[in-house]
C-alpha beads as a LAMMPS data file, in Angstrom:
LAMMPS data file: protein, C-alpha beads

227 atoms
226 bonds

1 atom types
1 bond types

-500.0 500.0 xlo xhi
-500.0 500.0 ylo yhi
-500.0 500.0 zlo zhi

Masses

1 110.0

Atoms # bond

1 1 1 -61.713 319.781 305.610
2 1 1 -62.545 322.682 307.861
3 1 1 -63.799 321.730 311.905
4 1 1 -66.819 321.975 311.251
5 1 1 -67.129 319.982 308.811
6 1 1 -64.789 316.959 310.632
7 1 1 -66.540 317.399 313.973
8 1 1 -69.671 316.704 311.494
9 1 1 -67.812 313.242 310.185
10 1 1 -67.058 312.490 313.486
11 1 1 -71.032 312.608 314.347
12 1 1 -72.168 310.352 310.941
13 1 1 -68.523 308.051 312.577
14 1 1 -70.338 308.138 315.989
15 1 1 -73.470 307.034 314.261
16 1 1 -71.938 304.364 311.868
17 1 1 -70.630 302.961 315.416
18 1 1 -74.320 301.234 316.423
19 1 1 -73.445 299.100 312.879
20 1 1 -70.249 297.761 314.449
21 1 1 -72.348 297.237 318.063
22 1 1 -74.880 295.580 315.825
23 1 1 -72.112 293.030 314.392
24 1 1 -70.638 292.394 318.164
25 1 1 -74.075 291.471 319.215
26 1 1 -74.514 289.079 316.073
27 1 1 -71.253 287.295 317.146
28 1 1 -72.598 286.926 320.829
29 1 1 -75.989 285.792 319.454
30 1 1 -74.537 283.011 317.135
31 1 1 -72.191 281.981 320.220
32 1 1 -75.428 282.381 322.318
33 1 1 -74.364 284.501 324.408
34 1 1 -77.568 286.300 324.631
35 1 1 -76.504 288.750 327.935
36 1 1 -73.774 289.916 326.375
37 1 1 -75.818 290.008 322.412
38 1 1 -78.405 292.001 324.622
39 1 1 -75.783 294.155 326.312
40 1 1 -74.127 294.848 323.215
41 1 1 -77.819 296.333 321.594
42 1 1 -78.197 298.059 325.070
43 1 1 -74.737 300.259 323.982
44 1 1 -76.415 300.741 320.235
45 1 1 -79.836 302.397 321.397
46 1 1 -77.624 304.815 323.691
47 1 1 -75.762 305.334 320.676
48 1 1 -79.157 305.634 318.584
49 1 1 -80.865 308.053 321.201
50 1 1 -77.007 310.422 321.280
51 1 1 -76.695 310.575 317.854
52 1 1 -79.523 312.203 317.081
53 1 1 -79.273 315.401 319.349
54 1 1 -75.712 315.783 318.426
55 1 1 -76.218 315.790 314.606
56 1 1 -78.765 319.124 315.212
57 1 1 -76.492 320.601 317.685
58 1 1 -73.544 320.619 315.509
59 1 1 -75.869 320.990 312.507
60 1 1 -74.400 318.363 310.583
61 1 1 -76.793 318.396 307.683
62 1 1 -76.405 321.714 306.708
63 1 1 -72.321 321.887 306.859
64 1 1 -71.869 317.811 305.364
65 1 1 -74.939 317.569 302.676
66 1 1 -72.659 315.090 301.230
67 1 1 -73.590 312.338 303.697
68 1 1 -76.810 311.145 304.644
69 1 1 -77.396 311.020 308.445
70 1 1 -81.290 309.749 308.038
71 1 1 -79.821 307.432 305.648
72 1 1 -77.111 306.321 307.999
73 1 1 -79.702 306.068 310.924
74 1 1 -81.842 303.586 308.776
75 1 1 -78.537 301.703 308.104
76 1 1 -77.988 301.273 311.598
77 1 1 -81.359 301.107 313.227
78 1 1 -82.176 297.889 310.601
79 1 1 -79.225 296.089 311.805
80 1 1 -79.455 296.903 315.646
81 1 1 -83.519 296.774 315.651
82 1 1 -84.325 294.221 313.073
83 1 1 -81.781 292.197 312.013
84 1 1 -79.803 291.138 314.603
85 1 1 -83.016 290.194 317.162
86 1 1 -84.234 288.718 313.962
87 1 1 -81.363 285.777 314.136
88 1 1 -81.981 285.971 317.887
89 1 1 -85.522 284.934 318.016
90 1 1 -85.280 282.575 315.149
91 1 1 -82.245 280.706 317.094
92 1 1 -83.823 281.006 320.443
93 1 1 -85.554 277.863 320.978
94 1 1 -88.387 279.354 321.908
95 1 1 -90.115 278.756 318.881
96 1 1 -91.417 275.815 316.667
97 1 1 -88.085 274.252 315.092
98 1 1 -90.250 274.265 311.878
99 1 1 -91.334 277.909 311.797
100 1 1 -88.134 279.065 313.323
101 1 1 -86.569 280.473 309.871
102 1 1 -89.485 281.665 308.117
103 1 1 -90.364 283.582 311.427
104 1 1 -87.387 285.187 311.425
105 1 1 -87.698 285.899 307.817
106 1 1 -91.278 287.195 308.095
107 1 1 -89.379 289.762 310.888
108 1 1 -86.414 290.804 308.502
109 1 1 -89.096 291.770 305.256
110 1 1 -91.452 293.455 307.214
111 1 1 -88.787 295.760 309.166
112 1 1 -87.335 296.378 306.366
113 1 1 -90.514 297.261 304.599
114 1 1 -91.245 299.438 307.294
115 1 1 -87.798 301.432 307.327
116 1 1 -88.762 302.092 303.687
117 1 1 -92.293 303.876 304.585
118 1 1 -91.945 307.476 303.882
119 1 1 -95.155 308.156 306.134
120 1 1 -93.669 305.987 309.520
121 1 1 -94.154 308.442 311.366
122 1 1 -97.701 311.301 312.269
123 1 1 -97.222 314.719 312.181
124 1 1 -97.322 314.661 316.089
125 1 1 -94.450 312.253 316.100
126 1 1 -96.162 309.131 316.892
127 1 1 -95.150 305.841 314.824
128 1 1 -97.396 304.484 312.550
129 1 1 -97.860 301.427 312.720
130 1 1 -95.625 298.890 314.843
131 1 1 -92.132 300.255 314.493
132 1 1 -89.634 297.477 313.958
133 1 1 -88.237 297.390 317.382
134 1 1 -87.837 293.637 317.459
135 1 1 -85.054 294.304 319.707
136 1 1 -87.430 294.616 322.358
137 1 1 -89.788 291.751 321.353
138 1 1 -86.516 289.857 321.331
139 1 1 -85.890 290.677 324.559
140 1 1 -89.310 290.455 326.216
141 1 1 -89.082 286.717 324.645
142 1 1 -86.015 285.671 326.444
143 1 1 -87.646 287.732 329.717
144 1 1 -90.855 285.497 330.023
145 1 1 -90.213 282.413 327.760
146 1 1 -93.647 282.033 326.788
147 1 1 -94.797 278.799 324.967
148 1 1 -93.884 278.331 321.433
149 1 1 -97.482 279.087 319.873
150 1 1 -97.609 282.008 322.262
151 1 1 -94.639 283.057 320.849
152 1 1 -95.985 282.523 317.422
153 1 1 -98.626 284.192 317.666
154 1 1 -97.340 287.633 318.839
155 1 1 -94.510 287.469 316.103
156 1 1 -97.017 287.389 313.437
157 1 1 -99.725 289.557 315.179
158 1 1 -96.954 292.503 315.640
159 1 1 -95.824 291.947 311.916
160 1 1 -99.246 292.459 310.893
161 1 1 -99.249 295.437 313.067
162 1 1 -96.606 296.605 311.040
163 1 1 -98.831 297.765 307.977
164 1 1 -101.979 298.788 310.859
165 1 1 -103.109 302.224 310.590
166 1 1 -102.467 302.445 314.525
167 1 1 -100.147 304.715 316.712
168 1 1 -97.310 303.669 318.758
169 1 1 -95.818 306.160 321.052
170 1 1 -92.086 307.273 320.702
171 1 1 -91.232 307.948 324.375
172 1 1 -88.936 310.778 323.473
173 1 1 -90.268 312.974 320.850
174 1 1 -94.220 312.256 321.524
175 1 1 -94.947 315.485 323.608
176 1 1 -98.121 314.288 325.499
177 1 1 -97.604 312.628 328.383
178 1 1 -93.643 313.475 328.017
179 1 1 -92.730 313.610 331.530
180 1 1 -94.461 310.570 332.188
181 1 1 -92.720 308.489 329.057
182 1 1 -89.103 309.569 330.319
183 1 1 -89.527 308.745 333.981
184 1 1 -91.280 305.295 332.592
185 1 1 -87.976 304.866 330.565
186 1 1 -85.586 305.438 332.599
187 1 1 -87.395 302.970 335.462
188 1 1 -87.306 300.382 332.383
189 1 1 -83.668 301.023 331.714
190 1 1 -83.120 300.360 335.130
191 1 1 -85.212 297.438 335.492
192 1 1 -83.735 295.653 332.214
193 1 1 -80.100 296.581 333.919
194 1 1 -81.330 294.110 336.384
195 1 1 -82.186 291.613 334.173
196 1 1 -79.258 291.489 332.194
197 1 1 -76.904 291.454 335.431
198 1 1 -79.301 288.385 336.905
199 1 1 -78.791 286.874 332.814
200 1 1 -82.155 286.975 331.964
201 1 1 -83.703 285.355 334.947
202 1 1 -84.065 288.325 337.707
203 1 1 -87.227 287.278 339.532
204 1 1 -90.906 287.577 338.950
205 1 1 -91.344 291.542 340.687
206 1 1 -88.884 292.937 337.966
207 1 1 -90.534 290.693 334.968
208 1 1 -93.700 292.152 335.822
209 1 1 -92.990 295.676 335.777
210 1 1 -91.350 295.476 332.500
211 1 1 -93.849 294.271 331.121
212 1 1 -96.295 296.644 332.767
213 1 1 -94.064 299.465 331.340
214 1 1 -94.754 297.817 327.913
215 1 1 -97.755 297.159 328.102
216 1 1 -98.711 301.041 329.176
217 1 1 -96.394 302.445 325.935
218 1 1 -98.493 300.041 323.673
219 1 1 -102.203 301.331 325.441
220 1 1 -100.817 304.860 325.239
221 1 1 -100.146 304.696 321.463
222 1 1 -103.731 302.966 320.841
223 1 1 -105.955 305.662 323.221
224 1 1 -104.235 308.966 321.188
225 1 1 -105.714 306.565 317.993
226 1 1 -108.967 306.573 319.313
227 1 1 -109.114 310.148 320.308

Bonds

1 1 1 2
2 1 2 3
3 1 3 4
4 1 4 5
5 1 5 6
6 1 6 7
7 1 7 8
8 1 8 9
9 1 9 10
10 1 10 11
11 1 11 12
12 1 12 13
13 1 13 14
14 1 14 15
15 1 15 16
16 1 16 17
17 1 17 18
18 1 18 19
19 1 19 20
20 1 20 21
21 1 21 22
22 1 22 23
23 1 23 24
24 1 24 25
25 1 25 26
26 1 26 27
27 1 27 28
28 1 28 29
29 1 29 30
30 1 30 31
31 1 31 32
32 1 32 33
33 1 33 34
34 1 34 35
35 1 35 36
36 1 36 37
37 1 37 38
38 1 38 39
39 1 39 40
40 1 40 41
41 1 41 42
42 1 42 43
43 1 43 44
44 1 44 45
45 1 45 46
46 1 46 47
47 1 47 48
48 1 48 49
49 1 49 50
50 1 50 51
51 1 51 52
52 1 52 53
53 1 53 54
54 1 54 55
55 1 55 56
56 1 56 57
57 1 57 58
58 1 58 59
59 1 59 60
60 1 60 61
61 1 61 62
62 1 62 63
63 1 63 64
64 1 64 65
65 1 65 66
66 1 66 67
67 1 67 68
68 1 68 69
69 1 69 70
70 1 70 71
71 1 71 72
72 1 72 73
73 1 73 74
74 1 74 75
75 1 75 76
76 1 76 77
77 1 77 78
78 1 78 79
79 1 79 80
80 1 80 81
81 1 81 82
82 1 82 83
83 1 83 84
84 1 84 85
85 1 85 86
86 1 86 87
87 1 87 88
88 1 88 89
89 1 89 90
90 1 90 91
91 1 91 92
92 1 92 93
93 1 93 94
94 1 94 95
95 1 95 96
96 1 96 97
97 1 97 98
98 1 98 99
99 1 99 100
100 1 100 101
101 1 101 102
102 1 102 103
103 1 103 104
104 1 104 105
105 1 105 106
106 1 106 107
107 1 107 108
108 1 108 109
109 1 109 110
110 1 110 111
111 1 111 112
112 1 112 113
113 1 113 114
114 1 114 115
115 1 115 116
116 1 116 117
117 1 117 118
118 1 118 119
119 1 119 120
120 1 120 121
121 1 121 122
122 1 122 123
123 1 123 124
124 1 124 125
125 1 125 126
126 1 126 127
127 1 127 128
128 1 128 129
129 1 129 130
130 1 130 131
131 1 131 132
132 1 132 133
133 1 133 134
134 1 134 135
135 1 135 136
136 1 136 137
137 1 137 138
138 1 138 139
139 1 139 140
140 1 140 141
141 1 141 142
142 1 142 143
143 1 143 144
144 1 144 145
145 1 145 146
146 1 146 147
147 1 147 148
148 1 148 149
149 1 149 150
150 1 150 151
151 1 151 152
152 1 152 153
153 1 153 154
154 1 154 155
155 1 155 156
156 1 156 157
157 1 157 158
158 1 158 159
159 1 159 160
160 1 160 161
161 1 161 162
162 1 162 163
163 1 163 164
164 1 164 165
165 1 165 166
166 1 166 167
167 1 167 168
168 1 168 169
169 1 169 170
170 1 170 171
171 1 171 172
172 1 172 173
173 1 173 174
174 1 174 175
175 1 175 176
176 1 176 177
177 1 177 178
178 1 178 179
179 1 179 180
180 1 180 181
181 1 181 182
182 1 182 183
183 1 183 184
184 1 184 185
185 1 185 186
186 1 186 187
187 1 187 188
188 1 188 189
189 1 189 190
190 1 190 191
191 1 191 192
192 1 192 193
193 1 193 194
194 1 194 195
195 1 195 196
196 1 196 197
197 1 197 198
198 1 198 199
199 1 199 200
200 1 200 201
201 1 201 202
202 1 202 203
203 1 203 204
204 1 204 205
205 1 205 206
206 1 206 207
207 1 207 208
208 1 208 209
209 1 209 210
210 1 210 211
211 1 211 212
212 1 212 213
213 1 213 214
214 1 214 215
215 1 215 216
216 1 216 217
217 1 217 218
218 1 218 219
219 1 219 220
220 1 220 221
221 1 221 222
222 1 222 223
223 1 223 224
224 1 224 225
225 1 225 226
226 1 226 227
């Protein structure tokens, strides 16, 4: 194997690493440790958002053909962004004990559904549809603790959403309002650091602005729709 070609392994390794983050996190969740199970996905979507920009630098798809880095990425990104928040929300409590399971289930088939869809994503790099990041859901539900019909309710409305001919911005590769996304995600990074060192519980000021921060990301994706 020439360097090239290893330094391209070592980028689909560096990749296959957000699986192994996505199994610590399980572990944490099922010990509920949710900080740490939050943490742990914190590490995977820094992984998620290096990989990426590494892979075209080193051109890894053109020198190792052999392996699959979209294929890889879909690997990952189910466990990390589906699968793992999945058992989270199911076993958080904050839902009806009866609904708990096939909640959780209803999460798992449509993310996985959607990692399938060939047309995801527009030709201006918008998702389409919600895009399976029930990592986030996961951990807006542990932020605010809303009631369990509440909770309910937005679980199935953003499965639905799933399969809904709307657009959801990607912060990163969506090129209006760039500037804007970046500085709004780095203030959220920042903000959720919070929360995680305060375990979940940092104060009403901080709650609200992440959720502000979501809440502009989801109006921002529905406004390019309608335009």
């Amino acid at each position: 194997m020439s360097f090239s070609e290893a330094r391209a392994f070592a980028v689909h390794v560096f990749t296959a690493l957000g699986a192994a983050l996505g199994l610590v996190a399980l572990i944490f969740a099922t010990s509920g440790e949710w900080t740490a199970m939050f943490l742990t996905l914190g590490v995977a979507l820094i992984v998620d958002g290096v990989d990426g920009p590494l892979a075209r630098r080193f051109k890894v798809k053109e020198t190792l053909p052999r392996w699959s880095g979209d294929g890889l990425d879909f690997v990952v990104d189910f466990i990390t962004y589906v699968f793992v928040p999945a058992y989270a929300i199911g076993a958080s409590g904050y839902l009806p004990d009866w609904l708990a399971v096939p909640l959780a289930c209803v999460i798992v088939v449509t993310g996985a559904l959607y990692f399938a869809d060939g047309n995801m994503k527009t030709d201006d790099n918008y998702f389409r549809g919600f895009p399976a990041v029930w990592n986030l859901v996961a951990f807006y539900l542990f932020l605010i603790e809303p009631e369990p019909w509440a909770a309910t309710v937005v679980i199935l409305a953003l499965a639905a959403l799933t399969f809904a001919p709307l657009r959801f911005v990607h912060p990163l590769r969506v090129r209006q309002g760039r500037i804007v996304n970046i500085v709004l995600m780095v203030i959220w990074a920042a903000l959720a650091i919070v929360a995680l060192v305060y375990d979940l519980e940092p104060g009403l000021y901080v709650v609200v602005a992440l959720s502000a921060i979501a809440f502009y990301f989801l109006v921002a994706g529905l406004l390019r729709r309608a335009a």
